[in-house]
py3Dmol code that shows the C-alpha trace and the ligand (Angstrom):
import py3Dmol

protein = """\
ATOM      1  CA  UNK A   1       5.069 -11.817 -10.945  1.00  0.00           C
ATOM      2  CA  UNK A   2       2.165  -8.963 -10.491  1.00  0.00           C
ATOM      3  CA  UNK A   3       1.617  -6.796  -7.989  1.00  0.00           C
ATOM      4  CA  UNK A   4      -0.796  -4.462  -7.296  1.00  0.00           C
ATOM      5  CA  UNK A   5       0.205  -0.826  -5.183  1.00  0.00           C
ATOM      6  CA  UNK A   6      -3.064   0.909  -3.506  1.00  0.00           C
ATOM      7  CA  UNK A   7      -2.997   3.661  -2.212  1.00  0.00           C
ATOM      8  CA  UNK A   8      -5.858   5.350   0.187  1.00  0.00           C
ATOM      9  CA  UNK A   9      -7.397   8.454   0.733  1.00  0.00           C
ATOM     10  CA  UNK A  10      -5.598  11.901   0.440  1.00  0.00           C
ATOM     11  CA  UNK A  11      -2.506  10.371  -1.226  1.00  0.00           C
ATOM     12  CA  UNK A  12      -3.599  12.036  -4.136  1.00  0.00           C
ATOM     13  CA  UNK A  13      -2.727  14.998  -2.783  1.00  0.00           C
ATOM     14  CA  UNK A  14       1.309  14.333  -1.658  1.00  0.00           C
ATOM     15  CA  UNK A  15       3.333  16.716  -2.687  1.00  0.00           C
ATOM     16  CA  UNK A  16       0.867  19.559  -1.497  1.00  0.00           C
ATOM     17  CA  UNK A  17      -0.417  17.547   1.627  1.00  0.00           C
ATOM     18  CA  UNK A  18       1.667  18.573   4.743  1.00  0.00           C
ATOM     19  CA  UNK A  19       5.008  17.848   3.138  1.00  0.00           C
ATOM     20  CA  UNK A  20       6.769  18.354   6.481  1.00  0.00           C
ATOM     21  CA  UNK A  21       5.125  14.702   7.431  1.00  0.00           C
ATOM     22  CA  UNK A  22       4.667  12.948   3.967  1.00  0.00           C
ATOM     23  CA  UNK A  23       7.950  15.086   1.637  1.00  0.00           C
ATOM     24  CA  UNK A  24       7.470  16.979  -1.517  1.00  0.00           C
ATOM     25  CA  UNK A  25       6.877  14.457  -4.149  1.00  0.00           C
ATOM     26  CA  UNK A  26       3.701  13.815  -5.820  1.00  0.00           C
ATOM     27  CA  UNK A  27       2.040  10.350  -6.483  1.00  0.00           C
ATOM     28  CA  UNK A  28       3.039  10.614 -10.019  1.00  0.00           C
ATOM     29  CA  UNK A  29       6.469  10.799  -8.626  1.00  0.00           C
ATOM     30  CA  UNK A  30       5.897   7.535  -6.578  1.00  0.00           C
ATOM     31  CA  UNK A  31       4.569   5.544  -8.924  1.00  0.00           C
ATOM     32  CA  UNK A  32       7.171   6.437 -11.193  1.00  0.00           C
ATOM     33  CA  UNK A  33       9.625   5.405  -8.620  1.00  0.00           C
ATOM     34  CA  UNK A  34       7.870   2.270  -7.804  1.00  0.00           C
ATOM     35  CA  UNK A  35       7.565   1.339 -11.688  1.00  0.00           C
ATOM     36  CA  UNK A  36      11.223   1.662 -12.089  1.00  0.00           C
ATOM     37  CA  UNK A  37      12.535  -0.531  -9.504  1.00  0.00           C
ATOM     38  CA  UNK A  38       9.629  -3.517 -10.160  1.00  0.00           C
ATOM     39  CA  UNK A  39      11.047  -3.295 -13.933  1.00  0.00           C
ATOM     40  CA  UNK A  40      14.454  -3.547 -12.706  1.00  0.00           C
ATOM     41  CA  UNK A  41      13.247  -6.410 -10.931  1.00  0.00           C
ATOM     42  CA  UNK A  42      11.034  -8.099 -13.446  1.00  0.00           C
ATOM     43  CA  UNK A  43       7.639  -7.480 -11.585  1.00  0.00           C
ATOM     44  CA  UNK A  44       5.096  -5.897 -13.582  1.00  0.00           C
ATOM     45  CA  UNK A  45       2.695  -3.240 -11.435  1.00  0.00           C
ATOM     46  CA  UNK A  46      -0.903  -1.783 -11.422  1.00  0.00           C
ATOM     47  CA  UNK A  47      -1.231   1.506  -9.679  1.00  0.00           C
ATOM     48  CA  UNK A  48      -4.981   2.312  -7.950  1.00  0.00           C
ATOM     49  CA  UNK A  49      -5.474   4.972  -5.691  1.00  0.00           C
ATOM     50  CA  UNK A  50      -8.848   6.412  -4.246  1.00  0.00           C
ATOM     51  CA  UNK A  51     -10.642   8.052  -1.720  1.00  0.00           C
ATOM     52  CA  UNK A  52     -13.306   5.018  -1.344  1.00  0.00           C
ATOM     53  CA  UNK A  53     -13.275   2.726   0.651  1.00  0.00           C
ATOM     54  CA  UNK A  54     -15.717   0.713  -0.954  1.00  0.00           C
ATOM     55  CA  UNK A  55     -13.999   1.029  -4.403  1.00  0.00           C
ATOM     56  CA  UNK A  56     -10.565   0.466  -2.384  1.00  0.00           C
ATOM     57  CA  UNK A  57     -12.772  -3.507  -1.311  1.00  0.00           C
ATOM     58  CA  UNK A  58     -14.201  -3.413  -4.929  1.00  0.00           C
ATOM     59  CA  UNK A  59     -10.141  -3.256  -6.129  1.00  0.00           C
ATOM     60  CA  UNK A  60      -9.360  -5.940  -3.654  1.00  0.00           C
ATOM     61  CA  UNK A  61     -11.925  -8.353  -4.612  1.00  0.00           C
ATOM     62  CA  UNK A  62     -11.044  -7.649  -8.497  1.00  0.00           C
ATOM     63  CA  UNK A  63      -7.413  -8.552  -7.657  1.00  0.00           C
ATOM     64  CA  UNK A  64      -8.095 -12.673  -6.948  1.00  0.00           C
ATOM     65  CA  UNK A  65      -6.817 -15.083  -8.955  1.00  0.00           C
ATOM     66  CA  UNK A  66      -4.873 -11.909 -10.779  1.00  0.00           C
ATOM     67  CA  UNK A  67      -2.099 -10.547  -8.666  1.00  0.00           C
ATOM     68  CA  UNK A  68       0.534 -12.400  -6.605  1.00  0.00           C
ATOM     69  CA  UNK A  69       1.000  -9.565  -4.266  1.00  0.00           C
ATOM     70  CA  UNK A  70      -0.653  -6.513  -3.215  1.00  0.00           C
ATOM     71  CA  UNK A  71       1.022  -3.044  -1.293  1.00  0.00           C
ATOM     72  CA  UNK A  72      -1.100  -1.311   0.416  1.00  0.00           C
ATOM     73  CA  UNK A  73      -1.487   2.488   2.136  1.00  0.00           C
ATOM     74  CA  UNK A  74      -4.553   2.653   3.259  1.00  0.00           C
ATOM     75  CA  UNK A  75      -4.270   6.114   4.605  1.00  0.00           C
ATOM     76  CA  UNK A  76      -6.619   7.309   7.051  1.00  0.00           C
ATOM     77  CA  UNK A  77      -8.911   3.793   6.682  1.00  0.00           C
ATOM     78  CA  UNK A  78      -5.730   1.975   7.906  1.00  0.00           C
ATOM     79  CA  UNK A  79      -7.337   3.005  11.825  1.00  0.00           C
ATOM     80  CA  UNK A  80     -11.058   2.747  10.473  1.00  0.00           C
ATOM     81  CA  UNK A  81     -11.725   0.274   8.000  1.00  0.00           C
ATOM     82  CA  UNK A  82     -12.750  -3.754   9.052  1.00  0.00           C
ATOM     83  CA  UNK A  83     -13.715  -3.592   5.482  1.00  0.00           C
ATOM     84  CA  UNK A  84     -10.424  -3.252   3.755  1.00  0.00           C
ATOM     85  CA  UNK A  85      -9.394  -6.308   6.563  1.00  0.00           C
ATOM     86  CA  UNK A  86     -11.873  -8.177   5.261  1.00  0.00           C
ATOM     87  CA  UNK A  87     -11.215  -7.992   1.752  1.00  0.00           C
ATOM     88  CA  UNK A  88      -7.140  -8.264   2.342  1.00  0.00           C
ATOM     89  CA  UNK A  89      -8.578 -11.625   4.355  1.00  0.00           C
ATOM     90  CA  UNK A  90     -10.813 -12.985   1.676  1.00  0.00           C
ATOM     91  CA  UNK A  91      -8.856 -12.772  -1.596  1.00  0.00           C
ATOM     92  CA  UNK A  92      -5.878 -14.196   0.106  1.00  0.00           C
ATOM     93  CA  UNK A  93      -3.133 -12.759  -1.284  1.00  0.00           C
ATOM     94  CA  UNK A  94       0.346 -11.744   0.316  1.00  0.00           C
ATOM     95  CA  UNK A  95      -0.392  -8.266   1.430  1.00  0.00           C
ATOM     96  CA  UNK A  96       1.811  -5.993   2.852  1.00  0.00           C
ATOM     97  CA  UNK A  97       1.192  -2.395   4.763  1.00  0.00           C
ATOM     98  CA  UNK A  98       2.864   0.386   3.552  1.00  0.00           C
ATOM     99  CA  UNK A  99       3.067   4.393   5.283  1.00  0.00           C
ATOM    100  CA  UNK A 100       4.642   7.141   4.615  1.00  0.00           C
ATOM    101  CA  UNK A 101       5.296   8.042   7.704  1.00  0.00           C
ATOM    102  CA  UNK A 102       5.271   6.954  11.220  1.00  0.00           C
ATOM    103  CA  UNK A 103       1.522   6.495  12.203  1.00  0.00           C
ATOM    104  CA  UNK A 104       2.536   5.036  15.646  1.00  0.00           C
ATOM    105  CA  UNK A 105       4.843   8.171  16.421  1.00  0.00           C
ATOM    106  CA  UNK A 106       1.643  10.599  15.875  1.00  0.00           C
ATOM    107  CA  UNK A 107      -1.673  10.779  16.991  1.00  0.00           C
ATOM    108  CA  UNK A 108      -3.101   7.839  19.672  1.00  0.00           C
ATOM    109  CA  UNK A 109      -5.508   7.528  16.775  1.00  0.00           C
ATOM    110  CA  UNK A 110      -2.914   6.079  14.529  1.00  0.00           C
ATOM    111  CA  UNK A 111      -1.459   3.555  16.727  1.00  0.00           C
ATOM    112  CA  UNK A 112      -4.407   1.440  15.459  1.00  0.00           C
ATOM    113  CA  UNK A 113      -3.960  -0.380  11.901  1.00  0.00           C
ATOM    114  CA  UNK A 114      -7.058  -3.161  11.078  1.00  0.00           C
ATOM    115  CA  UNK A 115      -5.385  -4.605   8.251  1.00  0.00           C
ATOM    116  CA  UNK A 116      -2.001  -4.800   9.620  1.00  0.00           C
ATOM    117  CA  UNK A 117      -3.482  -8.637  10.926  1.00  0.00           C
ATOM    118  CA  UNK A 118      -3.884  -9.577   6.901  1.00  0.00           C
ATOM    119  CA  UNK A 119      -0.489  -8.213   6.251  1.00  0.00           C
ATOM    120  CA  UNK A 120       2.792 -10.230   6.111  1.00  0.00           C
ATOM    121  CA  UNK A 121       4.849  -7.076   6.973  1.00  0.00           C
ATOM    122  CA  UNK A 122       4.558  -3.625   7.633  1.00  0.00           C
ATOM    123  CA  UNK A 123       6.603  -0.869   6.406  1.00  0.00           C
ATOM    124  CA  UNK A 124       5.917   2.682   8.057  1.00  0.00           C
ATOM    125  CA  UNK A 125       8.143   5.903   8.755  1.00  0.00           C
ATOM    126  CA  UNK A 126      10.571   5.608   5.439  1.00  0.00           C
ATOM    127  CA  UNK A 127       9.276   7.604   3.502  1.00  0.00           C
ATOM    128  CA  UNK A 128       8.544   6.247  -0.337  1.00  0.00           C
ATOM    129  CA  UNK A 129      11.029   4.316   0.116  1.00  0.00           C
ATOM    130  CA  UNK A 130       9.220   2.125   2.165  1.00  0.00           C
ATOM    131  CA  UNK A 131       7.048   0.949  -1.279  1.00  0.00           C
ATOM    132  CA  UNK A 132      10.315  -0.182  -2.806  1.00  0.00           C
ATOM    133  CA  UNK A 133      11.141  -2.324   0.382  1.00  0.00           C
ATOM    134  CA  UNK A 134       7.838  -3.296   0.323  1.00  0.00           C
ATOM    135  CA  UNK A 135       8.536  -4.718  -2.896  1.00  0.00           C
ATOM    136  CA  UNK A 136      11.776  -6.495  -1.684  1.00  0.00           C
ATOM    137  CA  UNK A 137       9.400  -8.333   0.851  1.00  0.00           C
ATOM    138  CA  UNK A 138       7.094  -9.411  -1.429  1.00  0.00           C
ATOM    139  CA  UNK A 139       9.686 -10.442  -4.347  1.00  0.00           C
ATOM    140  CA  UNK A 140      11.288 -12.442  -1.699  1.00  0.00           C
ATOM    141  CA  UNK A 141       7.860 -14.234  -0.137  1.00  0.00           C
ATOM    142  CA  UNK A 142       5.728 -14.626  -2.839  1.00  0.00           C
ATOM    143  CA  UNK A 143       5.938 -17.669  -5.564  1.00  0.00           C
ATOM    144  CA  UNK A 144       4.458 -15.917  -8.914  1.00  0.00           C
ATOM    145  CA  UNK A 145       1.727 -18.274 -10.886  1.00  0.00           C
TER     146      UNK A 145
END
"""
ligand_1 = """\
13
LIG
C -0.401 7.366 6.194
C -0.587 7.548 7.713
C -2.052 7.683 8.059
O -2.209 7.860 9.456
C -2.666 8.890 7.379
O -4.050 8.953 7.632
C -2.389 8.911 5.912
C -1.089 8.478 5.412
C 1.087 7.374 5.791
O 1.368 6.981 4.663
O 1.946 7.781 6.574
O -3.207 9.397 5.139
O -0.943 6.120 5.817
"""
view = py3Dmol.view(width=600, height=400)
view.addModel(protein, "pdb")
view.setStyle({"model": 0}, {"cartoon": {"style": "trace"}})
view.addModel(ligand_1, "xyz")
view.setStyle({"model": 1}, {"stick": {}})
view.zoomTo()
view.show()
């Protein structure tokens, strides 16, 4: 089974980005994290992050036919982007929505997600943690090719 983490705009930047909201660690921390727990589990990952949304579709088209899964953040394009809908919607693939935090305990802004209706789940307000649970969902919904 392969899955495919992506994560949006600014999440570059945890560890130095208000870590009262998003924590301390870094995305090199994450992904480390994630990477250990898909081994354990037999899943093999690709990491992509960027502040694009176009090369955030671009990654999204690339993944058909490859991946069995995909976790997403989509960061601040989560309340913006019919795009990154779209491109969750055309490749077809068990999706699910991953954030750091609460987005529907902030700003009214946030209380909107677009792709959230391509997703199979959503995971918000646990922290990291919320990518490894993310994984659970998709290890346990997902038949590898
Ligand atoms: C986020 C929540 C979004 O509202 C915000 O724009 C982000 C990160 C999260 O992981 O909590 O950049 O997706």
């Amino acid at each position: 089974m392969k899955i495919l983490v992506i994560n949006g705009p600014n999440l570059n930047m945890l560890g130095i980005r208000e870590p009262e909201i998003y924590g301390k660690g870094t995305l090199e921390d994450l992904v480390k994290m994630i990477k250990e727990k898909a081994n354990s589990m037999g899943i093999e990952c690709d990491f992509f992050q960027s502040n694009h949304e176009g090369a955030i579709v671009d990654k999204i088209q690339e993944a058909f036919n490859k991946v069995d899964g995909i976790i997403i953040n989509p960061a601040a394009y989560t309340h913006t982007s019919v795009a990154i809908l779209d491109a969750v919607k055309s490749v077809g693939i068990p999706t699910v929505e991953v954030h750091i935090s609460d987005p529907d305990k902030r700003d009214e802004f946030r209380k909107i997600s677009f792709v959230r209706q391509a997703c199979i789940a959503t995971v918000k307000g646990k922290g990291f943690e919320g990518y490894l649970e993310a994984l659970d969902i998709l290890a346990k919904n997902v038949v590898s090719n």
